[in-house]
DOVEX-294849 format. One record per residue (C-alpha): x, y, z. Coordinates in steps of 0.5 Angstrom, whole numbers, padded with zeros to 4 digits, always signed. Each point is the difference from the previous one (the first is absolute). Last residue first. Layout:
N
XYZ...
//
This chain:
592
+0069+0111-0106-0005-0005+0000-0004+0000-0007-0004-0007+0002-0001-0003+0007-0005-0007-0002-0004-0001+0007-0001-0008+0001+0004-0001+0006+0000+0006+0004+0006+0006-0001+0006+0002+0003+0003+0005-0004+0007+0005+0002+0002+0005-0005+0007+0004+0000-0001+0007-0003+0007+0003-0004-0001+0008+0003+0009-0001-0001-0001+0000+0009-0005-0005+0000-0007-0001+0000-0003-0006+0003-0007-0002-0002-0005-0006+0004-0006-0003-0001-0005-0004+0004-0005-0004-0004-0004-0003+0006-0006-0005-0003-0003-0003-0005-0006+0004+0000+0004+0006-0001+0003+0004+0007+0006+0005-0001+0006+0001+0004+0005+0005+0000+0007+0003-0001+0004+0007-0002+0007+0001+0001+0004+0007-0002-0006+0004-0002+0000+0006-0004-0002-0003-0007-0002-0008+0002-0005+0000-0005+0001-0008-0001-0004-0005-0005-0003-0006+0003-0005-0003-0005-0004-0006+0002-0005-0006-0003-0003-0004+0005-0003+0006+0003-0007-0003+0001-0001+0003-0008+0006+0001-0005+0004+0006+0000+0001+0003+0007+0005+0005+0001+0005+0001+0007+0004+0005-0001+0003+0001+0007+0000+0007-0001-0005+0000-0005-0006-0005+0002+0002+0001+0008+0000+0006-0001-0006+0002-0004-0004-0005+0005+0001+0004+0006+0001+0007-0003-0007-0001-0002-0004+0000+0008-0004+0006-0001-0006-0004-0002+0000-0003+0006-0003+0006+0004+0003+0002+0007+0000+0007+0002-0007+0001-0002-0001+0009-0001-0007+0000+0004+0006+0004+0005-0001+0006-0005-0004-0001-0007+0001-0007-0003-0006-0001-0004+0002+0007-0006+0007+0002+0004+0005-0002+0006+0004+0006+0004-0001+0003+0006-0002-0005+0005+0006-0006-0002+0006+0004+0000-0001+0005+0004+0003+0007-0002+0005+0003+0005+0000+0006+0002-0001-0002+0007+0003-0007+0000-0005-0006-0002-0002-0004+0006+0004-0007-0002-0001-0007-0003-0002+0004-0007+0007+0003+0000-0001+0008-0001+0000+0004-0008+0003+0006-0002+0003-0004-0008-0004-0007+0002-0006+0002-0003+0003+0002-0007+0002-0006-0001-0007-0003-0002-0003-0006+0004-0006-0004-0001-0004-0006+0003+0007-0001+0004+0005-0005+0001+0000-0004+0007+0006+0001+0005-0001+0008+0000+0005+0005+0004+0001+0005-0005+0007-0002-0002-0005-0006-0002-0004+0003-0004+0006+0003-0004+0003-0006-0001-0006-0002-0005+0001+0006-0004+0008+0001+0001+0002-0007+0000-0005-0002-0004+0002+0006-0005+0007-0002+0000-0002-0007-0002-0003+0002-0005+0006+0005-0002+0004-0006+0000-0004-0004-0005-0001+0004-0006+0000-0005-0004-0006+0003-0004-0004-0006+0002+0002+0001+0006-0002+0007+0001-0007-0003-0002+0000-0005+0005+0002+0006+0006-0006+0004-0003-0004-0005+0000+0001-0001+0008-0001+0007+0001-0007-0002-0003-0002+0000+0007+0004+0003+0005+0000+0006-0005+0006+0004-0002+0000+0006-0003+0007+0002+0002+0004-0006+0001+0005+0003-0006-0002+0005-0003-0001-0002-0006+0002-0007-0001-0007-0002-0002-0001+0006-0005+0005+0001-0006+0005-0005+0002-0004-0005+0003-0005+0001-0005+0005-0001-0006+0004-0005+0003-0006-0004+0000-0003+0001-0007-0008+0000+0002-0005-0004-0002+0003-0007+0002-0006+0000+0006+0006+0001+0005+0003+0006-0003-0008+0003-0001-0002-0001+0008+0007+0002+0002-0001+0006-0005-0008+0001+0003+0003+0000+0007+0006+0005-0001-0005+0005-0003+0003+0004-0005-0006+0001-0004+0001-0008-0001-0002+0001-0008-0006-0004-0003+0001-0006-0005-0007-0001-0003+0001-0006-0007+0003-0003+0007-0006-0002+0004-0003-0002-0007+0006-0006+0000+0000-0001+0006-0008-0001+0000+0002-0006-0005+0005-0003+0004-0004-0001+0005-0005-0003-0005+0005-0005-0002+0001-0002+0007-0008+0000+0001-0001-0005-0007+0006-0004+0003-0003-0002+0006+0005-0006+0001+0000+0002+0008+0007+0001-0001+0000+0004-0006-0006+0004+0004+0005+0002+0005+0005+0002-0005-0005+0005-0003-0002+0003+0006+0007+0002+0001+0000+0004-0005-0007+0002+0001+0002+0004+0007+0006+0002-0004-0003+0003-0006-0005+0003+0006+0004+0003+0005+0003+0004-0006-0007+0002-0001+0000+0003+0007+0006+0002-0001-0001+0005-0006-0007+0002+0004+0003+0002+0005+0005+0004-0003-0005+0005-0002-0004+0000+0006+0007+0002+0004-0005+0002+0006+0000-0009+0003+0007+0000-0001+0001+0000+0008-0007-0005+0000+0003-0006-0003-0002-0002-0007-0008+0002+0001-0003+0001-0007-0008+0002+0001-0005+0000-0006+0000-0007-0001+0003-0005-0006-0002+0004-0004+0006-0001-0007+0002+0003-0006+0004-0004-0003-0002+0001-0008-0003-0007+0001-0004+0001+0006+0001-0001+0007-0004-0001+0005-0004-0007-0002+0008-0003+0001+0000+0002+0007-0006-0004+0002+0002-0006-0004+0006+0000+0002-0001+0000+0007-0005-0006-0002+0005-0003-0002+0004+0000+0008-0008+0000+0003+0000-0007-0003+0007-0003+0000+0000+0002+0007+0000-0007+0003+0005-0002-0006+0005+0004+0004-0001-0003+0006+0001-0007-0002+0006+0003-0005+0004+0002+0007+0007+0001-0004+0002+0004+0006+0004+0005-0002-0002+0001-0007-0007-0001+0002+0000+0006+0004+0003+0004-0004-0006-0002-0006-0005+0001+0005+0003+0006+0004+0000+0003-0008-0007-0002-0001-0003+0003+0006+0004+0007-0001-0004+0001-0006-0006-0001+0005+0002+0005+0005+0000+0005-0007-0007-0001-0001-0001+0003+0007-0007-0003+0004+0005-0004+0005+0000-0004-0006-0004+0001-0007-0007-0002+0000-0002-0005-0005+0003-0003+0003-0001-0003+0008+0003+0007+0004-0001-0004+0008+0001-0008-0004+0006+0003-0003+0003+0004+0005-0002-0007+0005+0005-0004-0004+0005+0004-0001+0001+0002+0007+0000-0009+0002+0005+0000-0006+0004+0005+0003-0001-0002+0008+0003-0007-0002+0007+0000+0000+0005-0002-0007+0007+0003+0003+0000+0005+0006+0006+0006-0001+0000+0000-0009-0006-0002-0001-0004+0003+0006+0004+0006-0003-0003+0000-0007-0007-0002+0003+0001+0007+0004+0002+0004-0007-0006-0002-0003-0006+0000+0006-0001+0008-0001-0003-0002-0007-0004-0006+0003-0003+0005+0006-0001-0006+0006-0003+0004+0006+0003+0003+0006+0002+0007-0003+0000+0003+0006+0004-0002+0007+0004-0007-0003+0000+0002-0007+0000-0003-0007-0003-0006+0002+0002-0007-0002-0006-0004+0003-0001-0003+0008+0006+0004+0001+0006+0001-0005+0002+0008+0001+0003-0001+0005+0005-0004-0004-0001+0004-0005+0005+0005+0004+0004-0005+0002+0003-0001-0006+0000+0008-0002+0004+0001+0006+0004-0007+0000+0003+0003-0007+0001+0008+0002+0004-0003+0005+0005-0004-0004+0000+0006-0004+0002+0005+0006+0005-0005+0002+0004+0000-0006+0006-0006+0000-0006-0004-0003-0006-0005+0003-0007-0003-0003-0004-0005+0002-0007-0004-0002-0002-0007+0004-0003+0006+0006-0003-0006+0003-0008+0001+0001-0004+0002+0007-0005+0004-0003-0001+0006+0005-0004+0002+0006+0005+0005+0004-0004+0001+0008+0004+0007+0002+0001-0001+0008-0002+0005+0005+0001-0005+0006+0000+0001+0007-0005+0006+0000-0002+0003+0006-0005+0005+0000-0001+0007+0005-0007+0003-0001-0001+0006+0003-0002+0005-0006-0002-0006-0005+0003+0001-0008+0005-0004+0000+0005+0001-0007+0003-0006-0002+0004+0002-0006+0003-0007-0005+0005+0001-0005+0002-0005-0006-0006-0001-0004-0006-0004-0005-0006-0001+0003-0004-0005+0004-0001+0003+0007-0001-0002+0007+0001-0006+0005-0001+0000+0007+0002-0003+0007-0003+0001+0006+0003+0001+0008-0004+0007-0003-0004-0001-0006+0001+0006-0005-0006+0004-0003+0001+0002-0007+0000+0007-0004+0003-0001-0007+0006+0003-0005+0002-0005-0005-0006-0004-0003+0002-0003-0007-0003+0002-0007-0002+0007+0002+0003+0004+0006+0001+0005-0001+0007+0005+0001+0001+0007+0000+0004+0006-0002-0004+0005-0005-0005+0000+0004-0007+0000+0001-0002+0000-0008+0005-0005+0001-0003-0004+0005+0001-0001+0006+0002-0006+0005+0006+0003+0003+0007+0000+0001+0005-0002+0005+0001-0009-0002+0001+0004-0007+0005+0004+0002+0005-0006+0003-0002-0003-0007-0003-0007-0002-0006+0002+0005-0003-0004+0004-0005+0005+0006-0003-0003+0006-0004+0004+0004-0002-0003+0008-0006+0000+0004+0001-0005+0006-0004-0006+0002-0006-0002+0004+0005+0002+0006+0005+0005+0000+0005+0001+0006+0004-0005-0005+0005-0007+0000+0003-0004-0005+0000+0001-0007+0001-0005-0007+0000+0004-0005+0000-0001-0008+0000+0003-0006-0002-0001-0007+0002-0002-0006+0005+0001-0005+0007+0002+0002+0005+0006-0003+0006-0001+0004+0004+0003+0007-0007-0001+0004-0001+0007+0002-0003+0001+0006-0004+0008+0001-0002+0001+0007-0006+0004+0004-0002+0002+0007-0006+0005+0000+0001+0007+0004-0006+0003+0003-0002-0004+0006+0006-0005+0000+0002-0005-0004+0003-0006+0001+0004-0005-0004+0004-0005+0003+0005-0005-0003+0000-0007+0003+0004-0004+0003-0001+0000+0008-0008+0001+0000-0002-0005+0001-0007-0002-0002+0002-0004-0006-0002-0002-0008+0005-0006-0003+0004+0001-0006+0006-0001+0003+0002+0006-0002+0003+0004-0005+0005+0005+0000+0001+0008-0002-0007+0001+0004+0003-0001+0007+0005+0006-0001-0006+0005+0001+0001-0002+0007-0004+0007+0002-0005+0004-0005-0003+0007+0004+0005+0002+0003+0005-0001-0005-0004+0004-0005-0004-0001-0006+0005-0005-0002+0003-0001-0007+0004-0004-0006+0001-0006+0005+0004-0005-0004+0001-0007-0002-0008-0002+0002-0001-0007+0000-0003-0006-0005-0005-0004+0001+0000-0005-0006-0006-0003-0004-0001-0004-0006-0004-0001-0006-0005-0005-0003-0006+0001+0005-0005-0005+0000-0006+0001-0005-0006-0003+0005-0008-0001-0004+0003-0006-0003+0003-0003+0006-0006+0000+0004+0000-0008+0002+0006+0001+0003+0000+0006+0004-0001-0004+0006+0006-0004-0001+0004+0006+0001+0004+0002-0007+0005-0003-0002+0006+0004-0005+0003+0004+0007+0003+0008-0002+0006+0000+0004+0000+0007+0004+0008+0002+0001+0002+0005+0006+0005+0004-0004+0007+0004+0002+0001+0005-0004+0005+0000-0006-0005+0001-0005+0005-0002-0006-0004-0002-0005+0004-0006-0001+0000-0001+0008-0007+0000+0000-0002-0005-0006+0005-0005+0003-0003+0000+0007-0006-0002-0003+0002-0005-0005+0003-0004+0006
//
């Protein structure tokens, strides 16, 4: 029942064939098991939901067929299935979207050919009507191109006739088959895209009277979704690798949509055996800080203490590492390179603020940690760092990241820099990233409507472009001339995926699909329902509700205890009504 759950709260409203993964192995695997690692996610086939194009009528024939399933089962018939043939100068393509972005491959079922020895065809994914038409060229070559690193998405292959084939594994919505044989005709009876996914129960909810808030919510949730494979990536077609920094905001959503699930753990664990200290993670000192802030955020959910104490080592010992770096006078050379997100990456000035404030903040929690643990010689030299951190206290250079950093870390007035640098412009200079920063430091400043305003605007306007999955980076300037990602893009009008993109994410490399995207997910579910927590595994919770704008808000939110669910009503005097249902063992405090 999980599976059908999972399916229909992401909203992929196609009809599924579902592949049961079975926990035995034959019997004679049975003296191998150790050389054996069974596979731990799930898979469905799932049909096209439209037909974005055909090389022409004559050369593709019963296309319809594509837009269901079959039985599954290859035939020599040839009633039932969609022909492709092509001729001795024009070849027979098609391009299928599969309504939502997927990660997996493809898989078809195909019945009977002219061809023997199989077919030559060209298989091109693409998160983007465009990106299943371009090239594999390099930008030297061409500014508008596609690559296929870290997931291969544009192949030659042969396909079986009165067979079955499966290809690919890689992050995608669209799907182009071009057959590349003069005279060959192909008969496919199914094009099915093949979703491997992590079948978990979405326990975490959000509703409101505003659609577009309830959608930006499941986007981001789902986002991550995708994202928790085998470990917890950052993206589904590149990046698909455990980056501790970038997996922030993605632990704060599985948090707050799936509750306690292994896949954050199991990533923290392999981190820190690929980047063992005195390394910094992912080879980046500011990755490292971000591990102690996941640590103590995760902890306060799920009150893991054995986890926990199996890091008391590598926690102490970032610590120590960073305490070597920083003198009295607060000086510090943690490492010559200062990443935040890559947008801010030109403002060196503002950087350097937010990378120190990332610092107080990373320390902070640190400190908790080690009280926890009862190592109160590293809680007090976390404390100590701070206060030499803070003997240097640079300015953000207006750069929105580095006064969210700074508001966050308590170094900065939160009104002050909302008012002179975060709230300035609205959504402008927004990141997919550290947007999610942006939003909590707006609501320090109590500055909660006009968050939810930039959600609406930012998040919103990705989705007004056509995404179902949240961007590895978006700027509002695109989408003022620009087409929707699920169509050609007309004449005279900018392609929304190839013509924009910077630093590693140039053109159609640009990954459409990246986990730390997904902040508006927790943010609302932390602000708008107002669910805090104060105590470790949530046995202590705070509901206080920003309602602003919205009539009616509800939700539910997992703890290791169980569902909280919470309801707000506003009624025409602005007078909010709350409703709480909460497992026994949590203590509501502060509830308006």
């Amino acid at each position: 029942m999980k599976i059908k759950n999972v399916l229909l709260t992401i909203s992929i409203c196609m009809t599924v064939t579902l592949t049961v993964a079975q926990n035995q192995l034959p019997p004679v695997f049975a003296d191998d098991t150790t050389n054996i690692r069974p596979d731990e996610l799930s898979q469905a086939y799932i049909a096209p939901r439209r037909i974005v194009w055909i090389s022409n009528e004559k050369q593709v024939k019963n296309v319809e067929v594509l837009l269901r399933i079959s039985d599954g089962q290859s035939e020599m018939s040839k009633v039932n299935t969609c022909t492709l043939r092509s001729g001795k100068q024009d070849t027979a393509s098609v391009i299928l979207d599969y309504g939502k972005e997927l990660h997996g491959g493809l898989k078809l079922i195909l019945g009977s050919s002219n061809q023997r020895g199989g077919t030559p065809v060209r298989i091109r994914f693409g998160e983007s009507v465009g990106e299943t038409c371009s090239s594999l060229l390099s930008e030297k070559q061409n500014k508008k191109y596609s690559t296929n690193d870290h997931a291969i998405r544009d192949m030659v292959i042969n396909i079986p006739r009165e067979g079955q084939i499966e290809i690919g594994h890689t992050g995608f919505r669209f799907v182009r088959i071009d057959i590349l044989q003069p005279d060959v005709d192909v008969r496919i009876k199914e094009a099915s895209a093949i979703l491997r996914y992590r079948n978990i129960p979405y326990l975490g909810s959000f509703r409101c009277n505003d659609k577009r808030l309830n959608e930006i919510w499941m986007t981001g949730a789902y986002t991550v979704h995708l994202n928790m494979q085998e470990f917890l990536w950052d993206g589904i077609k590149r990046d698909r690798l455990i980056w501790l920094g970038d997996m922030h905001p993605e632990v704060a959503t599985i948090q707050t949509v799936f509750g306690n699930n292994e896949v954050v753990e199991k990533s923290i664990d392999l981190a820190c055996k690929q980047f063992p200290l005195p390394k910094w993670l992912n080879n980046m000192s500011s990755y490292s800080m971000w591990y102690l802030i996941i640590q103590y955020e995760w902890f306060m959910h799920n009150g893991n203490l054995d986890f926990l104490r199996r890091h008391r080592n590598y926690i102490t010992g970032v610590i120590d590492r960073i305490n070597e770096c920083v003198d009295e006078n607060g000086n510090e050379n943690l490492a010559k390179w200062r990443f935040l997100d890559w947008p801010s990456t030109p403002n060196k000035a503002g950087v350097e603020a937010g990378y120190r404030a990332l610092l107080c903040w990373a320390l902070n929690d640190a400190e908790q940690l080690c009280n926890v643990l009862g190592e109160k010689e590293h809680a007090a030299r976390s404390r100590d760092i701070i206060r030499r951190i803070q003997k240097i206290i640079k300015q953000p250079n207006n750069l929105k990241q580095a006064a969210a950093l700074m508001t966050i870390a308590g170094l900065m007035d939160a009104r002050e820099a909302c008012e002179k640098i975060i709230s300035v412009g609205g959504a402008r200079g927004f990141s997919t990233f550290y947007g999610y920063y942006m939003l909590e430091a707006l609501a320090k400043g109590q500055e909660y409507q006009q968050a939810i305003d930039i959600i609406r605007q930012f998040w919103g306007g990705m989705l007004d472009l056509g995404a179902t999955t949240f961007w590895e980076d978006f700027n509002l300037d695109w989408a003022h001339n620009a087409g929707r990602l699920d169509e050609f893009t007309p004449k005279g009008k900018d392609d929304i995926h190839g013509d924009f993109g910077d630093y590693c994410y140039p053109s159609y490399r640009h990954s459409l699909c990246h986990g730390w995207a997904s902040g508006p997910t927790p943010w609302i579910t932390r602000h708008i329902l107002g669910i805090e927590i104060l105590e470790p595994g949530c046995k202590v919770l705070r509901i206080t509700p920003n309602l602003c704008d919205l009539t009616w808000a509800e939700g539910t939110f997992p703890t290791p205890l169980g569902i909280v669910y919470v309801k707000h009503v506003k009624d025409t005097n602005g007078k909010v009504t709350t409703t709480i249902k909460a497992p026994k063992g949590i203590i509501i405090k502060n509830k308006k």
